[in-house]
C-alpha positions as CSV (number, residue, x, y, z in Angstrom):
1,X,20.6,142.7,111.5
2,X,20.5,139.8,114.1
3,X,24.2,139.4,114.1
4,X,27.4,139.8,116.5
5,X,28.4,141.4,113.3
6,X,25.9,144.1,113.0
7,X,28.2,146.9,114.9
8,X,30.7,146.4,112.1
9,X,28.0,145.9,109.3
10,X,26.7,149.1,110.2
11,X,30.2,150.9,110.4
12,X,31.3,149.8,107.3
13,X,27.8,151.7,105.6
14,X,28.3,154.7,107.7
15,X,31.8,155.4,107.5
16,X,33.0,153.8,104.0
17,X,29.8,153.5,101.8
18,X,29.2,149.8,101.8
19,X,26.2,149.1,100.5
20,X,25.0,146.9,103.2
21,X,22.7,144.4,101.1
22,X,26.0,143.4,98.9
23,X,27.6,142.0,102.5
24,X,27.9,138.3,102.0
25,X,28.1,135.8,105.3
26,X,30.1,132.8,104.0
27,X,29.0,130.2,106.7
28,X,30.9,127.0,106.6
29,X,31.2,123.4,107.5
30,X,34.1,123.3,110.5
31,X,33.8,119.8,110.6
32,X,34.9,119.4,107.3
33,X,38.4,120.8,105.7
34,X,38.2,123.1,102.7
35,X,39.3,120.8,100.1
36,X,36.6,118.4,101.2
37,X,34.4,121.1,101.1
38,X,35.1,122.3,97.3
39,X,35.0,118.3,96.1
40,X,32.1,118.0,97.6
41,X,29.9,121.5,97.9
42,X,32.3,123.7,95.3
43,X,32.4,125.9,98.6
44,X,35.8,127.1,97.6
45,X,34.8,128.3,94.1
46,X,31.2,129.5,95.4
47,X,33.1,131.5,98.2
48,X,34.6,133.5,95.0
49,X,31.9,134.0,93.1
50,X,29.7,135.7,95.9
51,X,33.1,137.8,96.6
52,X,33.3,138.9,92.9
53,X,29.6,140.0,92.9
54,X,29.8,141.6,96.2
55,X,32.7,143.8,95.2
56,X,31.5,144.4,91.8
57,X,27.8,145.3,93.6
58,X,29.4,147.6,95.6
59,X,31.7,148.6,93.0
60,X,34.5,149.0,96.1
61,X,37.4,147.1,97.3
62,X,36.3,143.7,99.5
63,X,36.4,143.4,102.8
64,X,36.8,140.4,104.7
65,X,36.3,139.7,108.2
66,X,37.3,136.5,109.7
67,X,36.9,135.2,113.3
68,X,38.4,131.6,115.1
69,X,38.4,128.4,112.2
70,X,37.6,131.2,110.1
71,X,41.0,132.5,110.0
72,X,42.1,129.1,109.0
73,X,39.4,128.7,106.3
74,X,39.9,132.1,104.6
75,X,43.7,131.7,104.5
76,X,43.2,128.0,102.7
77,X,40.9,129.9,100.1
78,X,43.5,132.8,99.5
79,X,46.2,129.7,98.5
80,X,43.5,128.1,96.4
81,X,43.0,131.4,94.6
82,X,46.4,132.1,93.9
83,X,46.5,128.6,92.4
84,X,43.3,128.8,90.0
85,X,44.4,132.4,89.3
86,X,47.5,131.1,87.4
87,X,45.9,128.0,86.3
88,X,43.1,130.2,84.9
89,X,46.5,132.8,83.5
90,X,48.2,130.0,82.0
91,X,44.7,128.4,80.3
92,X,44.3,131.9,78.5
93,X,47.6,132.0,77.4
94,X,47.5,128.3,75.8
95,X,44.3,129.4,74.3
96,X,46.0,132.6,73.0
97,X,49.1,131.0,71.6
């Protein structure tokens, strides 16, 4: 793997069993903030879906790794999950009641 990554990629088969086709890069936009990149590319919700299929793929806990405006990025999505998570919560219940 032609990476700066590919020490850890290769640490993460060896020692926990990651499957090492099912690890995702999420490359983004710096020059752009999140929310401008979910209005505009659905990064945010695309971000997720490669998640979910990387953990389901591998069928183990997710891993992320994060470096610089990264940091930044990821922490942005983790708020924006937690907010379509109980929109998504509240949706089923409506649906339910």
């Amino acid at each position: 793997t032609n990476t700066v990554y590919a020490w850890l990629i290769q640490w993460l088969a060896d020692n926990l069993g990651y499957d090492v086709t099912s690890i995702v890069a999420l490359p983004y936009d710096w020059r752009l903030s999140p929310d401008k990149m979910e209005s505009r590319d659905g990064f945010l919700t695309l971000m997720r879906k490669k998640i979910e299929a990387a953990v389901e793929s591998n069928g183990l806990p997710g891993i992320m790794v994060a470096h610089s405006m990264g940091n930044a990025v990821f922490r942005y999505f983790l708020e924006w999950l937690r907010v379509q998570m109980q929109h998504e919560a509240y949706e089923r219940y409506a649906q339910q009641a």
